[in-house]
KOLLUMVEX-275426 format. One record per residue (C-alpha): residue in three letters; x, y, z. Coordinates in steps of 0.1 Angstrom, whole numbers, plus 5000, padded with zeros to 4 digits. Layout:
BEGIN
ALAXYZ...
//
This chain:
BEGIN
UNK750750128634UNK750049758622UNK751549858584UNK754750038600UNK755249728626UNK754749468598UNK757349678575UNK759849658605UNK759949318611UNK759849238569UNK763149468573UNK764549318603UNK764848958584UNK766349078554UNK769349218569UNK771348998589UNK772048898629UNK775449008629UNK775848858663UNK774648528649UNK777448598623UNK780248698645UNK779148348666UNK779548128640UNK782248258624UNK783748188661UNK782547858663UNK784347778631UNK787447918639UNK787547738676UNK785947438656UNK789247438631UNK791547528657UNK790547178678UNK790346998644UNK794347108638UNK795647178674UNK796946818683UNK798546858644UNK800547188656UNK801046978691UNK802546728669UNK804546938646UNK806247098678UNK806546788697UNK808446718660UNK811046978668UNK811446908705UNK812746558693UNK814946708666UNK816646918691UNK816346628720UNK818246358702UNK821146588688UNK821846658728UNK821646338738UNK823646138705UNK826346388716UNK826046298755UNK825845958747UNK828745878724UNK831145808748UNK829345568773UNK828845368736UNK832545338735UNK832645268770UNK829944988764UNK832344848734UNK829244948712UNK831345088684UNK833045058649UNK835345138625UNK834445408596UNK836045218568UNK835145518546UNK837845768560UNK841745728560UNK842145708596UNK840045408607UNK838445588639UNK836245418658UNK833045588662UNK829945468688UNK827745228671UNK823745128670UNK822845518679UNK819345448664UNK818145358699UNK818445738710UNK816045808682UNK814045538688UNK813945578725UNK813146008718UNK810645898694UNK808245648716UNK808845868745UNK807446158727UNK804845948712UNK803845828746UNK803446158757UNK801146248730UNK798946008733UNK796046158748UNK796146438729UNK794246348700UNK791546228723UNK791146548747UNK788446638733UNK786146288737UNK787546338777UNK786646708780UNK783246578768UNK782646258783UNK779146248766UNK780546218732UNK781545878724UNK785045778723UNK786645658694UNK788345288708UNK788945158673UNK791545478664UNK793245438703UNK793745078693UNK795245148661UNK797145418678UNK798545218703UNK798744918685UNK801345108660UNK803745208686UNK803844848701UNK804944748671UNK807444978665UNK808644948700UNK809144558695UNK810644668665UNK813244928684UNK814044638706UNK814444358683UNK816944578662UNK818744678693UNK819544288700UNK820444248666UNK823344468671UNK824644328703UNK824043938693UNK824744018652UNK822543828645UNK821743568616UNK819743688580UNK817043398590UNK816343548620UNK816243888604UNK813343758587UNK811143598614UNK811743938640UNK809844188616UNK806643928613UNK806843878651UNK806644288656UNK803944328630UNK801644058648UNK799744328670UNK799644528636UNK797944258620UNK795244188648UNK794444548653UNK793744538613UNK791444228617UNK789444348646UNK788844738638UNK788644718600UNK789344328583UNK789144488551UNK790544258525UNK789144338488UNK791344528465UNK790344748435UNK790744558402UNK792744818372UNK790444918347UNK792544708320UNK791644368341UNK788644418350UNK786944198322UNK788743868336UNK788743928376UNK786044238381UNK785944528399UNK786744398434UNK788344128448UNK788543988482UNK792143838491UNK790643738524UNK793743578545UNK796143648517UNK796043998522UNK797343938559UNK800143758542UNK800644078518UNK800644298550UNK802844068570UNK805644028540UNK805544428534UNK806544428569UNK809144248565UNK810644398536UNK810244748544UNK812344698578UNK815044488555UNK815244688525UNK816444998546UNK819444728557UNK820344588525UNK820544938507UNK822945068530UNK826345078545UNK827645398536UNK827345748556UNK823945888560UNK822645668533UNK820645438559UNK818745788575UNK819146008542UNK817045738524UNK814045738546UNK814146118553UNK813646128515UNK810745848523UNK809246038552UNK809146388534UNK807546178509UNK804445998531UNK804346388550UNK803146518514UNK801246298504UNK799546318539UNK799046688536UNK797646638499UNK794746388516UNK794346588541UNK791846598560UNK791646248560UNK791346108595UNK793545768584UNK796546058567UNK796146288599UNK796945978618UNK799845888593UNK801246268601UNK801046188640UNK803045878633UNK805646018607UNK806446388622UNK808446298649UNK809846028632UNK810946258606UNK812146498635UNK815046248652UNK815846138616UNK817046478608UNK818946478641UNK820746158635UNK821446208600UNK823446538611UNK825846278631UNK825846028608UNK826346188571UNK829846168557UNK832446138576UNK829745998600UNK830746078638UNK828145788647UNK826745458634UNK823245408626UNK823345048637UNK820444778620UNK818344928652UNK817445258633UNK817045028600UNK814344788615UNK812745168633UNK812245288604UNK810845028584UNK808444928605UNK807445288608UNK806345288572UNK804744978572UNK802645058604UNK801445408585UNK801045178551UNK798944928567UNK797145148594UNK796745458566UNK795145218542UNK797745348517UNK800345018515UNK800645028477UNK801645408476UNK804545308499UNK805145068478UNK805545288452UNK807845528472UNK810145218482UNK810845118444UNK814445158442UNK814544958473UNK812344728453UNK814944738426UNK817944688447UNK816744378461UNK815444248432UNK819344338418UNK820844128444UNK818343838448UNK820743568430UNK823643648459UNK820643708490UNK819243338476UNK822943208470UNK822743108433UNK825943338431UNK828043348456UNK827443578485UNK830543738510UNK829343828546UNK829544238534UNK828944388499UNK829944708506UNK832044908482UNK835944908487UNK837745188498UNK840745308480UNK842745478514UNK845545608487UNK842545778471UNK840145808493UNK837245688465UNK835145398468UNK835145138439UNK833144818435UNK834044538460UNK833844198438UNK833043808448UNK835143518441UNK834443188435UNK834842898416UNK832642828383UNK832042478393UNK830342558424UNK827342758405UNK824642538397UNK822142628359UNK820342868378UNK823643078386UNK825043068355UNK822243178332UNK821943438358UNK825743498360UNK825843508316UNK822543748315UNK824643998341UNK827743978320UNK825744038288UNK823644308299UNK826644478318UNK824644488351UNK827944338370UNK831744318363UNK832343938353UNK835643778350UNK836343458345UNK839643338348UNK839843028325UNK843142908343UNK841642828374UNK838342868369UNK837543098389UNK835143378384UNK835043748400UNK832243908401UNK830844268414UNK828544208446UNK824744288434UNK823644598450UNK822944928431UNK825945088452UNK828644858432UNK826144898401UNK826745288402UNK829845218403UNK831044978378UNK829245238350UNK830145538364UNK833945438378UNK835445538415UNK833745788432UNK834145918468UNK831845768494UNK829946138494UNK828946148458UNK827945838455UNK825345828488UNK824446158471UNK824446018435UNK821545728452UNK819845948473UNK819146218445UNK817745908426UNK815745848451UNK814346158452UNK813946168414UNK811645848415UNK809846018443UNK808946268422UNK807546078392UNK805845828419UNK803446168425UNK803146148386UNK802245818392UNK800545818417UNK798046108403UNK797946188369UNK798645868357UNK796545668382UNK793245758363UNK794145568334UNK794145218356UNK791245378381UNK787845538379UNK789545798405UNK792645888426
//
C-alpha cells in the first residue's frame, strides 16, 4: 500500500495541474488585455475624432464666414473665400477627447486603491495637455490679432513653461550620451544641467514655427505633420512597450485622428484654411511627446527638412537679405502653375554679411539672382525650399509641388529609421 501510494504521488507531480495551467494562462491574457486596453480605448477614441471633426469643420464653415474668419485661396482661378483658422475644431476635438481619456490609463490604480498611484505620469500627462491647450489658444489669437514674428517667438516658450517644470520635478534629467567618436575629449556622459532646459525650451519653439514657415500651400501645413505623426506612431510601436512610447501613442493617436480629418478639407483646392492655430497645435504636440518621451533628438531627426528650410531662409528671417511680408510662390491664373515669387531691393541696402550670402546663392544656384546694373537693383527668389523646388525644376501646379515636398518628406523619414537604427551603432554602444 505504502509503495503504490508513494508511486502515485511521484506520478501526480510529473504531469501537470492543468487547472493551474488554464489559470495562468488566464491571468496573462486578462493581464495583457489591461496592459493594452486603454491603447485600443485610445486607438478608437482616435477614430471618434476623425469622424467628429469632419462633421463639425463642415457645420462650422459658415459661422467662420459669418465671424469674417476667412480668406482668399490664391491657389485657384476663382479667388473664393473659404473659412479660415479651422485648426481650432481639431484642437478643440483633440483636448476634449483627451480630457475624456484621462482617467483611463489610471483605472486600474482606482479599481485598486491599495496599489500606489503613479503621480509623476498624471503630472506629465496633464502637464502635456496644458501646454498644448495654451498652445491651441495662443495660435487662435494669432489669427484674430495677426500677430508680429517677435511675438511668435516668446508665445511657444510661454506654453512650454509647465512642460519644462513638470520635467524638473518628475525626472530633471540633464546628461546626454557622448558619440563614441568624441568620447576621448568629453567622455561618456555629460551633464548640460540648465542648458538642457534651454535646449528643451528652443525645440519648442522651433517645432511650433517650423510647421508655419514651411507652409502656405494646400494641405502642406497638415500633410507635413501627418507624415511626422505616422512617423513618432512607428517609432512608438517599435519601443513598444515602453511606458514613456505608450504615453507618446496616447498623445499622438488622436492627434493623428483630426489631422486626417482636416487635411480632407484642406488638400488642394482646400475648402478650408488651416490657420497658424493648427501650426502652433501641432508643434507643440511634438515637442511635448519629444520632451516628455525622452526621445527629443529622434524628432529632431524627423523634422530635418524643416531643419533645412529654415536654415535655407535664415538670411531673409534675420534680414541680411531682404524679406517681403509673404514668400509664397506666385500663381500664374492664365496657367494655373505656381512659379517662384522673387524679392526686390536695392544692392546698396545689403550690408557684407548679405552680399557674401547673396554671391554664395548666386554661385551655388540655390536662388534666382538678378542684378540689374542700371538701377541697382537686385531680384532675388524668396529662400524657402517651396521657391527652391521651383527655380530647378520650373512651374509646377500648386498639387505637385505640396506633393513633390511632402514625398521628400517622407523619403527622409525613411532613411531617418536608417539612421536612426542601423546606423546609430556606429556613434553608440546600442540603439
Amino acid at each position: 500500500m505504502d509503495a503504490s501510494s508513494n508511486t502515485d504521488d511521484g506520478d501526480a507531480k510529473d504531469v501537470p495541474d492543468i487547472r493551474l495551467l488554464a489559470t495562468a494562462a488566464g491571468s496573462s491574457v486578462v493581464s495583457d488585455y489591461y496592459h493594452y486596453a486603454p491603447l485600443i480605448a485610445n486607438a478608437i477614441i482616435s477614430m471618434i475624432c476623425c469622424i467628429s471633426t469632419t462633421k463639425l469643420i463642415t457645420n462650422f464653415s459658415q459661422p467662420f464666414l459669418k465671424a469674417g474668419l476667412c480668406g482668399v485661396n490664391m491657389g485657384t482661378p476663382d479667388k473664393v473665400k473659404i473659412p479660415e483658422s479651422m485648426g481650432v475644431i481639431c484642437g478643440a476635438v483633440y483636448l476634449c477627447a483627451m480630457f475624456l481619456f484621462i482617467p483611463i490609463p489610471f483605472l486600474d490604480y482606482f479599481l485598486q486603491p491599495l496599489t500606489q498611484f503613479p503621480h509623476s505620469e498624471f503630472v506629465c500627462f496633464i502637464a502635456a495637455l496644458l501646454s498644448i491647450c495654451c498652445m491651441v489658444f495662443l495660435g487662435f489669437a494669432d489669427d484674430v490679432l495677426d500677430l508680429r514674428w517677435r511675438h511668435k517667438l516668446l508665445l511657444p516658450t510661454i506654453a512650454s513653461l509647465p512642460l519644462l517644470m513638470v520635467y524638473f520635478v518628475t525626472f530633471n534629467l540633464t546628461s546626454v550620451v557622448v558619440p563614441i567618436p568624441l568620447r576621448i575629449f568629453f567622455g561618456p556622459v555629460v551633464n548640460l544641467h540648465i542648458f538642457y532646459y534651454v535646449y528643451m525650451g528652443m525645440m519648442a519653439v522651433f517645432c511650433t514655427n517650423s510647421i508655419n514657415i514651411l507652409a502656405g500651400l494646400n494641405g502642406l501645413e497638415v500633410g507635413q505633420s501627418v507624415v511626422l505623426a505616422i512617423a513618432v506612431v512607428i517609432f512608438n510601436i517599435v519601443e513598444s512597450p515602453n511606458p514613456r512610447h505608450i504615453f507618446s501613442l496616447y498623445i499622438m493617436l488622436p492627434f493623428l485622428g483630426v489631422s486626417l480629418a482636416l487635411l480632407r478639407h484642406n488638400w488642394y483646392p482646400a475648402r478650408v484654411f488651416v490657420g497658424d492655430t493648427y501650426c502652433y497645435f501641432a508643434g507643440m504636440t511634438f515637442a511635448v511627446v519629444g520632451i516628455l518621451g525622452h526621445f527629443s533628438k529622434t524628432v529632431l531627426l524627423f523634422f530635418l527638412p524643416q531643419i533645412i528650410n529654415f536654415i535655407y531662409g535664415t538670411p531673409q528671417l534675420f534680414r541680411f537679405i531682404h524679406c517681403p511680408r509673404h514668400r509664397l510662390p506666385s500663381y500664374q491664373a492664365a496657367t494655373n502653375l505656381r512659379s517662384p515669387s522673387y524679392a526686390k531691393f536695392k544692392y546698396s541696402e545689403l550690408g557684407i554679411v548679405g552680399r557674401i550670402i547673396l554671391r554664395i546663392l548666386s554661385v551655388l544656384h540655390l536662388a534666382d539672382v538678378t542684378v540689374e546694373k542700371a538701377n541697382e537693383m537686385v531680384v532675388c527668389s524668396n529662400l524657402t525650399v517651396m521657391n527652391l523646388f521651383l527655380f530647378w525644376f520650373g512651374s509646377m501646379s500648386e498639387r505637385s509641388l505640396t506633393c513633390l515636398v511632402l514625398g521628400l518628406q517622407s523619403l527622409w523619414i525613411a532613411i531617418a529609421f536608417m539612421v536612426r537604427y542601423p546606423l546609430a551603432l556606429i556613434f553608440y554602444d546600442s540603439h
